[in-house]
N, CA, C and O atoms as a Tinker XYZ file with bonds, in Angstrom:
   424  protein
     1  N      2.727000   10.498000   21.122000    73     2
     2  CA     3.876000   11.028000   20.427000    64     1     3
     3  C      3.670000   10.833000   18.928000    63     2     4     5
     4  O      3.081000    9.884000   18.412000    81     3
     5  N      4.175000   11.753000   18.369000    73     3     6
     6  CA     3.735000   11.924000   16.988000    64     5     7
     7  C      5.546000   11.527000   16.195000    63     6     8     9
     8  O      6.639000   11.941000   16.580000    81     7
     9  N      5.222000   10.605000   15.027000    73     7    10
    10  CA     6.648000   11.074000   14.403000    64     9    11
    11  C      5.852000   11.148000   12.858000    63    10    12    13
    12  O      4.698000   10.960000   12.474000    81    11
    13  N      7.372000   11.593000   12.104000    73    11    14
    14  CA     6.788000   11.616000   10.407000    64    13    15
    15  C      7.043000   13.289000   10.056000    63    14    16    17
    16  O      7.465000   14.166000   10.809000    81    15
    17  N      6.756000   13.350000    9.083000    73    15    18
    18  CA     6.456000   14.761000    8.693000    64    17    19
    19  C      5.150000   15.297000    8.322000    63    18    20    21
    20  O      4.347000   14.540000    7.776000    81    19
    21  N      4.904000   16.271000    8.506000    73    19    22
    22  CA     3.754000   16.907000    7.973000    64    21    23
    23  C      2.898000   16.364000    6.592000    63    22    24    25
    24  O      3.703000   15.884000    5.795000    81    23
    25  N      2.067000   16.330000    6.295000    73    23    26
    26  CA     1.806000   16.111000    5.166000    64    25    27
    27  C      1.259000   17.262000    4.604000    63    26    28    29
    28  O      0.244000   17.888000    4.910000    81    27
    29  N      2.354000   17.499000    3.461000    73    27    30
    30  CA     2.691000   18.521000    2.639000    64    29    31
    31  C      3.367000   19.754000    3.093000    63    30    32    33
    32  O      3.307000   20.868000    2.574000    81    31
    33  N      3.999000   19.394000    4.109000    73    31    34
    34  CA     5.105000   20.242000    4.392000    64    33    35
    35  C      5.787000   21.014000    3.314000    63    34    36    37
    36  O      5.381000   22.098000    2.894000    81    35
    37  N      6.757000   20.443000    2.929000    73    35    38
    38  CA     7.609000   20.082000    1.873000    64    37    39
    39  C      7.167000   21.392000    0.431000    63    38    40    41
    40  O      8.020000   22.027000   -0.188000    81    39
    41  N      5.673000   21.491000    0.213000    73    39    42
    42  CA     4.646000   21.938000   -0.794000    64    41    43
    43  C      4.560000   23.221000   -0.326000    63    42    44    45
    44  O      4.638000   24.118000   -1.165000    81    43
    45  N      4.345000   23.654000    1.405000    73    43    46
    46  CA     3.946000   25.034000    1.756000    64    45    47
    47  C      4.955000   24.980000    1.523000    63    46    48    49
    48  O      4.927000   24.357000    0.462000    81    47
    49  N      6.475000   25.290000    1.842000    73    47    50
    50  CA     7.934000   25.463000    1.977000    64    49    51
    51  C      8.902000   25.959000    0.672000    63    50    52    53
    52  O      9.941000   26.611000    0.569000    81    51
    53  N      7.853000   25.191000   -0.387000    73    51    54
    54  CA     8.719000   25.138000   -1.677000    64    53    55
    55  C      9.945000   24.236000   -1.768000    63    54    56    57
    56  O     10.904000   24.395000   -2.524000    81    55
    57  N      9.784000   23.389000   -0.991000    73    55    58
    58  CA    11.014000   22.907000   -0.669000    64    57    59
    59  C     11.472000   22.031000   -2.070000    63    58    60    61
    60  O     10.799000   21.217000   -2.701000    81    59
    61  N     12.818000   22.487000   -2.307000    73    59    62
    62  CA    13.136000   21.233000   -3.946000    64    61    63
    63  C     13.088000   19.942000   -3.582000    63    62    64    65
    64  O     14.045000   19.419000   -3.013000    81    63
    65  N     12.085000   19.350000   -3.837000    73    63    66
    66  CA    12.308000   17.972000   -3.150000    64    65    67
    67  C     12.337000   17.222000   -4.988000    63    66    68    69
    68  O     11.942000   17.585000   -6.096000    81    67
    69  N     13.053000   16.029000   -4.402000    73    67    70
    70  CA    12.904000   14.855000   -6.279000    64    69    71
    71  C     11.575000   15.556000   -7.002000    63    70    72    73
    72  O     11.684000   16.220000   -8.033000    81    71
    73  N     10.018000   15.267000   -6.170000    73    71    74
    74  CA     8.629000   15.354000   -6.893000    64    73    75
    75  C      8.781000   16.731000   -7.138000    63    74    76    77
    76  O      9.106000   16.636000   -8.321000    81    75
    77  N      8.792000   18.035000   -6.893000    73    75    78
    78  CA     8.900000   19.025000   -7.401000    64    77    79
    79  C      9.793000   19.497000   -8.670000    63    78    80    81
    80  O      9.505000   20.094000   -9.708000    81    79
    81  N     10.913000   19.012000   -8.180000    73    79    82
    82  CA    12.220000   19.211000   -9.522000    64    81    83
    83  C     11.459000   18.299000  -10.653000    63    82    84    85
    84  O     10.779000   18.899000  -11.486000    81    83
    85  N     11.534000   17.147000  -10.700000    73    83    86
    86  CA    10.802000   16.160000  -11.600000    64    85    87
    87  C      9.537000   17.131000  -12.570000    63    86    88    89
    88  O      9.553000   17.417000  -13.767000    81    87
    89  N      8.284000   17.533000  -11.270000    73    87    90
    90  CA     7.266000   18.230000  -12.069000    64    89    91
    91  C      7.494000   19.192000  -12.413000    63    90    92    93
    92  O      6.748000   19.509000  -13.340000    81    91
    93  N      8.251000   19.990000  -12.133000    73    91    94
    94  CA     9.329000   21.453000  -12.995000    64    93    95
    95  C      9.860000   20.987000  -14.501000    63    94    96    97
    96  O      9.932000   21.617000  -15.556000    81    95
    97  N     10.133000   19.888000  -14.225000    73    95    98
    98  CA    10.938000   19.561000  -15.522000    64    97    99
    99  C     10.035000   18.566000  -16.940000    63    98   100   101
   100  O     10.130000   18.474000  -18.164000    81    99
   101  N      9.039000   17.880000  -15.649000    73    99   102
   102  CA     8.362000   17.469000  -17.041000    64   101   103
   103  C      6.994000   17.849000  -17.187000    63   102   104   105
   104  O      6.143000   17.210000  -17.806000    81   103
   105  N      6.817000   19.043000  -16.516000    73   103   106
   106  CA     5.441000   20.344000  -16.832000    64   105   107
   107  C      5.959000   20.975000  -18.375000    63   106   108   109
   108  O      7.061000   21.172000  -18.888000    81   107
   109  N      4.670000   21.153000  -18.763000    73   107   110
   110  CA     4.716000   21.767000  -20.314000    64   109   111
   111  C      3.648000   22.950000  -20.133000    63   110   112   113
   112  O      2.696000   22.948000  -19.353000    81   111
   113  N      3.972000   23.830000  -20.914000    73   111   114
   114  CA     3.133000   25.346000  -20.925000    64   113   115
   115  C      2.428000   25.371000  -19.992000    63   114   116   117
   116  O      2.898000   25.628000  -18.883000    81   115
   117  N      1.001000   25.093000  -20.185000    73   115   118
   118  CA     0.081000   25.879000  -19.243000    64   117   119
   119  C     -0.006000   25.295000  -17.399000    63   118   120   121
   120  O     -0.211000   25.916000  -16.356000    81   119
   121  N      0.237000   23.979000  -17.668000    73   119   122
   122  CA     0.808000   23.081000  -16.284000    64   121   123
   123  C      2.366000   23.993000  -15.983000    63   122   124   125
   124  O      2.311000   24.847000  -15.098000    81   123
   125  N      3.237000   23.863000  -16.461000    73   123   126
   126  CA     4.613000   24.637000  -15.962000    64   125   127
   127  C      4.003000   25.875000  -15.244000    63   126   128   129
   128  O      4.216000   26.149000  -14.063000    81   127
   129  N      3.291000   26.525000  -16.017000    73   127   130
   130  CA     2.794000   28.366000  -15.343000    64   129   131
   131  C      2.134000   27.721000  -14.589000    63   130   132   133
   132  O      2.842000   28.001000  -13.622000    81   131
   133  N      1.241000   26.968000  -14.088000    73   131   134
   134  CA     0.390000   26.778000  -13.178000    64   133   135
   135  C      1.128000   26.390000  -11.702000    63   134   136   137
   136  O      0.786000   26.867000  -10.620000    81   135
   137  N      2.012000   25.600000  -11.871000    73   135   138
   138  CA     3.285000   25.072000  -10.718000    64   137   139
   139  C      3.951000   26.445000  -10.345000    63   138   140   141
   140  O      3.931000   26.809000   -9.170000    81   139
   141  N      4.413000   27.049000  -11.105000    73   139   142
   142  CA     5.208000   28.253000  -11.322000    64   141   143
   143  C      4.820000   29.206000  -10.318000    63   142   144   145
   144  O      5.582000   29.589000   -9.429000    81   143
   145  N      3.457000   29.644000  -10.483000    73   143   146
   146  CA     2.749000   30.191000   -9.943000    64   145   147
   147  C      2.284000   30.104000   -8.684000    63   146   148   149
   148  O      2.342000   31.126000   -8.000000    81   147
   149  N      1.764000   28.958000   -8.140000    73   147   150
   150  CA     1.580000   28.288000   -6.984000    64   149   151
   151  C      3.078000   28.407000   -5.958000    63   150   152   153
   152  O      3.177000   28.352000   -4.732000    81   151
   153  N      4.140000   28.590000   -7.020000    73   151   154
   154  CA     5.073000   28.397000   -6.000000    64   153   155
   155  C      5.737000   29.603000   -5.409000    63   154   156   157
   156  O      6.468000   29.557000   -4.419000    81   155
   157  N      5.375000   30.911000   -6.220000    73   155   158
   158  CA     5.591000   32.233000   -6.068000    64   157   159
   159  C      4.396000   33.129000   -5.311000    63   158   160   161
   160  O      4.783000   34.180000   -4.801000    81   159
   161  N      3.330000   32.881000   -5.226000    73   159   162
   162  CA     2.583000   33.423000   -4.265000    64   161   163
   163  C      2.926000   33.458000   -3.123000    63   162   164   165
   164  O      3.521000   32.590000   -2.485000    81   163
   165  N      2.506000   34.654000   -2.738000    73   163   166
   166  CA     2.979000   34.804000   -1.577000    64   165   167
   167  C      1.526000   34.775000   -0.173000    63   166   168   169
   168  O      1.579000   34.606000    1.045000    81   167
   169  N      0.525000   34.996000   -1.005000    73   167   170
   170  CA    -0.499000   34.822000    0.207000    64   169   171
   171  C     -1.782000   34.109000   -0.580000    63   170   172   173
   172  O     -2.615000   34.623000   -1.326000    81   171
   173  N     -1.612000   32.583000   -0.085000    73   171   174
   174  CA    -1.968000   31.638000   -0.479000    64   173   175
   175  C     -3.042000   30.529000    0.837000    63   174   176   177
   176  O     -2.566000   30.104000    1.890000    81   175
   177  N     -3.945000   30.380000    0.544000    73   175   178
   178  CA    -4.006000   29.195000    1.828000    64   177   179
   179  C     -2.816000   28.171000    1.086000    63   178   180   181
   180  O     -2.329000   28.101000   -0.042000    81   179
   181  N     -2.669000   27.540000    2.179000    73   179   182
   182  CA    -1.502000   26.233000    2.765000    64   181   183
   183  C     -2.866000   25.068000    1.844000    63   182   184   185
   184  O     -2.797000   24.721000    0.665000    81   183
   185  N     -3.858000   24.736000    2.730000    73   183   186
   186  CA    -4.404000   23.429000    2.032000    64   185   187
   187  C     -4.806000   23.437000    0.684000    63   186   188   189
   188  O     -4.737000   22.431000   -0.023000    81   187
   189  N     -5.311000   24.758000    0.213000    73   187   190
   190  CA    -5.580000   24.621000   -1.555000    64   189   191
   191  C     -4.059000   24.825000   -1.993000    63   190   192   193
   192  O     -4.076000   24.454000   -3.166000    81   191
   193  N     -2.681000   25.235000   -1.676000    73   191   194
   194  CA    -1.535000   25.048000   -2.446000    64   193   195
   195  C     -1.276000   23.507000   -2.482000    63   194   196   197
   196  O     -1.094000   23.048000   -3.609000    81   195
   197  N     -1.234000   22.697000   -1.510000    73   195   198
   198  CA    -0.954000   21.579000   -1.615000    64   197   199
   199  C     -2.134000   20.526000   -2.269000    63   198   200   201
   200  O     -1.951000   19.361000   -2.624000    81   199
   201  N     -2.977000   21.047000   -2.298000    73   199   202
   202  CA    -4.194000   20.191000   -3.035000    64   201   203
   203  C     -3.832000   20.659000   -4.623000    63   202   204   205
   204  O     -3.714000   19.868000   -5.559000    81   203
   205  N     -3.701000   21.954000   -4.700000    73   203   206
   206  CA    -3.528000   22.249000   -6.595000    64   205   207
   207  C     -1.660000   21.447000   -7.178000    63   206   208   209
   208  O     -1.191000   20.964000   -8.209000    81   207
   209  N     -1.325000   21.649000   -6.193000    73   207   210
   210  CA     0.405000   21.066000   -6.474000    64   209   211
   211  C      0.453000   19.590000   -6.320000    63   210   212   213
   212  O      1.509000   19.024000   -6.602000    81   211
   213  N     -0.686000   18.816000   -5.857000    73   211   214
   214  CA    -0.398000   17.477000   -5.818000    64   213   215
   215  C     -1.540000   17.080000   -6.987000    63   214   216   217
   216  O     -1.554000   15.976000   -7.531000    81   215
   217  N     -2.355000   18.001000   -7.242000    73   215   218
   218  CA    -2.832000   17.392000   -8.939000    64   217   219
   219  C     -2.079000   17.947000   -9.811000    63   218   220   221
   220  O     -2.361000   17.789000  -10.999000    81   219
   221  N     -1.079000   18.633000   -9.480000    73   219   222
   222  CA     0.101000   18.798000  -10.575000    64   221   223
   223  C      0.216000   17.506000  -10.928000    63   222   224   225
   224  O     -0.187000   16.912000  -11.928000    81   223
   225  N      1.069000   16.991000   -9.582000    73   223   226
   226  CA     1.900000   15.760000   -9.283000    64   225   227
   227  C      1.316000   14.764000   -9.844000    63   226   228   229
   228  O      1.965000   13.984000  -10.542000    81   227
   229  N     -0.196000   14.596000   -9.608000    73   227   230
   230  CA    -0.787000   13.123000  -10.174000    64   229   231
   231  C     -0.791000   13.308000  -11.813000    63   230   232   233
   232  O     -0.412000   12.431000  -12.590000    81   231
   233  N     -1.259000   14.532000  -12.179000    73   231   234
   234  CA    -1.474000   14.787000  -13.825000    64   233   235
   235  C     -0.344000   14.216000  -14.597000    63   234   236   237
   236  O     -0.509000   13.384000  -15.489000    81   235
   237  N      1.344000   14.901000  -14.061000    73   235   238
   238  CA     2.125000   14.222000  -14.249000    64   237   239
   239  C      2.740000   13.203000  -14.150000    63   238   240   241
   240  O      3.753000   12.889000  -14.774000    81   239
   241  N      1.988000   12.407000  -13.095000    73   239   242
   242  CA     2.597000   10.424000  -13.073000    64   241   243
   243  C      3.812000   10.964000  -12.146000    63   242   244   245
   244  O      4.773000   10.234000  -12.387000    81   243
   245  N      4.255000   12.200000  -10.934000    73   243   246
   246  CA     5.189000   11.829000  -10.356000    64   245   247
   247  C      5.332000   10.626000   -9.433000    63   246   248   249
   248  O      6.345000    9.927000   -9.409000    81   247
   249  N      4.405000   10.455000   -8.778000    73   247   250
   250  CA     4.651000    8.775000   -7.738000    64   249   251
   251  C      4.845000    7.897000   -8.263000    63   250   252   253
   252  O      5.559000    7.072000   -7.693000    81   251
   253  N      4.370000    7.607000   -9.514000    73   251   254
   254  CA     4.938000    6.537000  -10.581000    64   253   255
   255  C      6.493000    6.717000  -10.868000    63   254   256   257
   256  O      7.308000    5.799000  -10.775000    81   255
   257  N      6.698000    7.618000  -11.117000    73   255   258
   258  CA     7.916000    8.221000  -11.449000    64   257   259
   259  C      8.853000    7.872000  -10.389000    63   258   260   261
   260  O      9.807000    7.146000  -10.669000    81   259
   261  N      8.605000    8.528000   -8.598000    73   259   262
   262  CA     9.657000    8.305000   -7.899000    64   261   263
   263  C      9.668000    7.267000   -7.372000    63   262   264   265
   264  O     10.599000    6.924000   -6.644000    81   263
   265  N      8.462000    6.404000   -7.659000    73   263   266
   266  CA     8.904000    4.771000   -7.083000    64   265   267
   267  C      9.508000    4.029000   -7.604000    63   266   268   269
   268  O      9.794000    3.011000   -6.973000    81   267
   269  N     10.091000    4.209000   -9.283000    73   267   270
   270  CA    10.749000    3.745000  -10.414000    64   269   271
   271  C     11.970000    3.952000   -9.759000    63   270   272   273
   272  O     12.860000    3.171000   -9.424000    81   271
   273  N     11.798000    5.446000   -9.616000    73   271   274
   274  CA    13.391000    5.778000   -9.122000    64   273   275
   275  C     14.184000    5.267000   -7.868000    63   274   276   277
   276  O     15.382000    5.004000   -7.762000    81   275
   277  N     12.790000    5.180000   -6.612000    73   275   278
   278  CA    13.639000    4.445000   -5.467000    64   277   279
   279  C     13.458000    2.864000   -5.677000    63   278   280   281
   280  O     13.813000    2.082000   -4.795000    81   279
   281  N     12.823000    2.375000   -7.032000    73   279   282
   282  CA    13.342000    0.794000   -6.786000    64   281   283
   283  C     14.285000    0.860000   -7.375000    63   282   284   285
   284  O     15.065000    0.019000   -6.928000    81   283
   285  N     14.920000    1.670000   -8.568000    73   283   286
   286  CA    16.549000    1.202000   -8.788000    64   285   287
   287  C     17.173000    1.617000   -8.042000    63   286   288   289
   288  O     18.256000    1.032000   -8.065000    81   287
   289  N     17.116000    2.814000   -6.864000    73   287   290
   290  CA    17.873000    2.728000   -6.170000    64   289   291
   291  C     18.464000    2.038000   -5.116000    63   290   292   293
   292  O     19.637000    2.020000   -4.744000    81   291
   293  N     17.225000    1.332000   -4.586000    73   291   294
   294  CA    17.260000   -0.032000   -3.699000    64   293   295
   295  C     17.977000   -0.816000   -4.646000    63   294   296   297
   296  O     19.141000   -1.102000   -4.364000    81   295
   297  N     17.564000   -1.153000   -5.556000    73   295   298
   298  CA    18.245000   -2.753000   -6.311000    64   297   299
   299  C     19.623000   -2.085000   -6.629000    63   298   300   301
   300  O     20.259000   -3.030000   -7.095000    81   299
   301  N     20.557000   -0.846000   -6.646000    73   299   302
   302  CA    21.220000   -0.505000   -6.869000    64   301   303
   303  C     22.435000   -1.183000   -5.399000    63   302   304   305
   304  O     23.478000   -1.832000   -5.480000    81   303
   305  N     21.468000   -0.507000   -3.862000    73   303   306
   306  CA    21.744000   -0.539000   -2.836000    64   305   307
   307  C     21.848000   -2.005000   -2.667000    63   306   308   309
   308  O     22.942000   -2.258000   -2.162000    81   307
   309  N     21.102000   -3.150000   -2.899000    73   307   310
   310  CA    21.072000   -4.292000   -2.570000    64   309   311
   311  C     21.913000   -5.152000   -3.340000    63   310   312   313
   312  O     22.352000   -6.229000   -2.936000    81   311
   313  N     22.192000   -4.488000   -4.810000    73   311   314
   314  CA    23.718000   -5.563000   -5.745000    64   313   315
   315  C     24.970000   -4.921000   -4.704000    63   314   316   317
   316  O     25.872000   -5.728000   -4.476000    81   315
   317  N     25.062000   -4.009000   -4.272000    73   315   318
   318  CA    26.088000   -3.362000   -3.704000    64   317   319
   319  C     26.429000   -4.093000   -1.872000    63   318   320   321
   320  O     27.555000   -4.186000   -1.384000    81   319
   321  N     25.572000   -4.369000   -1.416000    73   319   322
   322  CA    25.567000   -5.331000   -0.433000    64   321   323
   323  C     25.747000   -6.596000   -0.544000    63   322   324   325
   324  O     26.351000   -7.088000    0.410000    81   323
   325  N     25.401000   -7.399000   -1.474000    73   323   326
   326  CA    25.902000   -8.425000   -2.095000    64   325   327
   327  C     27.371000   -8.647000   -1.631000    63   326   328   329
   328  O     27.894000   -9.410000   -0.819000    81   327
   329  N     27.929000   -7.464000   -2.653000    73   327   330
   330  CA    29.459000   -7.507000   -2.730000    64   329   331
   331  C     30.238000   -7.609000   -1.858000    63   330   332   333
   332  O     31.350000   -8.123000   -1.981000    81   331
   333  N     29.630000   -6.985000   -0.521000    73   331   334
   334  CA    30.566000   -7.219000    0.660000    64   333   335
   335  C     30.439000   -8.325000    1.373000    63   334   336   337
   336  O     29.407000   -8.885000    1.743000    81   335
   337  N     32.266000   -8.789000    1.659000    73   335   338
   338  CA    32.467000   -9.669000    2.162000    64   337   339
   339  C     31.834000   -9.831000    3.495000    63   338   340   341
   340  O     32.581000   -9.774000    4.472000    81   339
   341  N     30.732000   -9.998000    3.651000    73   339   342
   342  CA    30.267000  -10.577000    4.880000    64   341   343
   343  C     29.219000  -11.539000    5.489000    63   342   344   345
   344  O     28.085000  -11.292000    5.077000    81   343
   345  N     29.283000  -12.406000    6.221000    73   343   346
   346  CA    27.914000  -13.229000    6.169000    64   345   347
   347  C     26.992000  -12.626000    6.018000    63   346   348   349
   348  O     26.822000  -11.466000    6.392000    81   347
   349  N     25.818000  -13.691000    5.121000    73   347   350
   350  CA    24.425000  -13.527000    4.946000    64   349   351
   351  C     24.229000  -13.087000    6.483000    63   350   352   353
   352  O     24.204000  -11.871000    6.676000    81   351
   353  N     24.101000  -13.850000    7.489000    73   351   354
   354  CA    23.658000  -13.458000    8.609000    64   353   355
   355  C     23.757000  -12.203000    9.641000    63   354   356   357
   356  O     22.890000  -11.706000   10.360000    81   355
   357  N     25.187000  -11.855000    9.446000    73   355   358
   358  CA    25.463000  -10.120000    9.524000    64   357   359
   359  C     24.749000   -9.015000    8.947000    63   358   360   361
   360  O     24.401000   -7.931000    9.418000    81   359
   361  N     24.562000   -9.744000    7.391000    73   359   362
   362  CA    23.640000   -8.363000    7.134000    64   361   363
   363  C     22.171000   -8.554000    7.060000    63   362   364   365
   364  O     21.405000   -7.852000    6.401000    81   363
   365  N     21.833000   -9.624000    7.838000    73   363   366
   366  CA    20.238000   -9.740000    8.060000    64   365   367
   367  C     19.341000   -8.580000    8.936000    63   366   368   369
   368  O     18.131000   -8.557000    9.162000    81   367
   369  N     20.172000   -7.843000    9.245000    73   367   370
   370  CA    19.136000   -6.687000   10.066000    64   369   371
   371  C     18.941000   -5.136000    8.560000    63   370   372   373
   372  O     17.954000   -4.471000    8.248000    81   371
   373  N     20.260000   -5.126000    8.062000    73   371   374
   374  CA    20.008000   -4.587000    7.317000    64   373   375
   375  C     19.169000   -4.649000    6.035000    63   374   376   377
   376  O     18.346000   -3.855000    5.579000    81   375
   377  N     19.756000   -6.168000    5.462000    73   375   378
   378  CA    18.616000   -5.953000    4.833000    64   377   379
   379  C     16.809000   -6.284000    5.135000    63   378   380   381
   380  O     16.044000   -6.231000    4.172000    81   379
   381  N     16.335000   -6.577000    6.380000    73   379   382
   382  CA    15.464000   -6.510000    6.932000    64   381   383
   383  C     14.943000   -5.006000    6.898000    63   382   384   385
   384  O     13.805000   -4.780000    6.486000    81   383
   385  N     15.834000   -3.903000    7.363000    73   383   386
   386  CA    15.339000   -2.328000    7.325000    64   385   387
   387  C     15.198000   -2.183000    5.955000    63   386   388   389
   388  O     14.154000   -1.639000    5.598000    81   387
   389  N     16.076000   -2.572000    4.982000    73   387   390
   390  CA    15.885000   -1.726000    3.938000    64   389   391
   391  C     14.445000   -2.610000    3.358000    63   390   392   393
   392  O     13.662000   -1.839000    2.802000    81   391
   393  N     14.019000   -3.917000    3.386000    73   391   394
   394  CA    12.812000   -4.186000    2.837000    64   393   395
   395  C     11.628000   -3.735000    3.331000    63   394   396   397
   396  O     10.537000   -3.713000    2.760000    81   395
   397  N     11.930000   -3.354000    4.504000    73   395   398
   398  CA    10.624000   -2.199000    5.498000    64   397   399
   399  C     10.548000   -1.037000    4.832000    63   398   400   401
   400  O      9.492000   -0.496000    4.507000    81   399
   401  N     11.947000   -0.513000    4.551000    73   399   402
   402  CA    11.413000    0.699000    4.141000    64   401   403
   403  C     10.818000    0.671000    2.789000    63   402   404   405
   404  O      9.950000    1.477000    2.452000    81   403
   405  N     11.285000   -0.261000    2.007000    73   403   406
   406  CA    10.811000   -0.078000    0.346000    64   405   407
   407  C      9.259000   -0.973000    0.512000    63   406   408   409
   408  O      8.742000   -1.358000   -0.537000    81   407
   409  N      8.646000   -1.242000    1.672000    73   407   410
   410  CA     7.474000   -1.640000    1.907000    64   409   411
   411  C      6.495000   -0.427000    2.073000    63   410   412   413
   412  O      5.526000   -0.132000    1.373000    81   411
   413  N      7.104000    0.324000    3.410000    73   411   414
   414  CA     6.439000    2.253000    3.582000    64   413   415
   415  C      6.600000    2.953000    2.586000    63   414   416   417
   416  O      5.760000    3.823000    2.354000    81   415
   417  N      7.494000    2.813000    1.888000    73   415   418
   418  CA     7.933000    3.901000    1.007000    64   417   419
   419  C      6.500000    3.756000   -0.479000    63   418   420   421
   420  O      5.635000    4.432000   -1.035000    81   419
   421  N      7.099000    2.412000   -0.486000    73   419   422
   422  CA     6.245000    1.904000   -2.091000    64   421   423
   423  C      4.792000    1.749000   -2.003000    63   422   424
   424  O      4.145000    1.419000   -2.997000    81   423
């Protein structure tokens, strides 16, 4: 049994995901047309779109970028758990998942 998603799903699809919007926004001239482009073709192989769109991604520092973003969002998520009134020990499963995930994720 397989779980997860595709890798580079997301890239054939066009899908707006954070890393796309992000490299839309901090692409400049000839990188912007180059994304631009890749994303408007219409008859493309699948593995060279996602190979030219993820050296977008690296050129621009997006994984740097969205791991910045999901650790404040965790440390955002984790002052916010704090706050609730409830034993440490109640929320030991949770925060157990959420340090798994910012383990896979990061």
């Amino acid at each position: 049994m397989t779980f997860g998603k595709e890798i580079g799903g997301d890239i054939v699809t066009n899908k707006k995901t954070f890393l796309l919007i992000t490299a839309l926004n901090k692409a400049k001239d000839g990188t912007y047309k180059k994304l631009k482009e890749l994303l408007t073709q219409k008859r493309t192989n699948n593995n060279e779109k996602i190979r030219n769109i993820i050296n977008i991604y690296n050129e621009l520092g997006i994984k740097e970028e969205t791991e910045k973003k999901l650790k404040s969002y965790f440390k955002i998520a984790f002052e916010n758990l704090d706050k609730i009134k409830v034993s440490k020990k109640n929320k030991k499963n949770i925060i157990n998942l959420a340090r798994n995930l910012i383990k896979r994720i990061v």
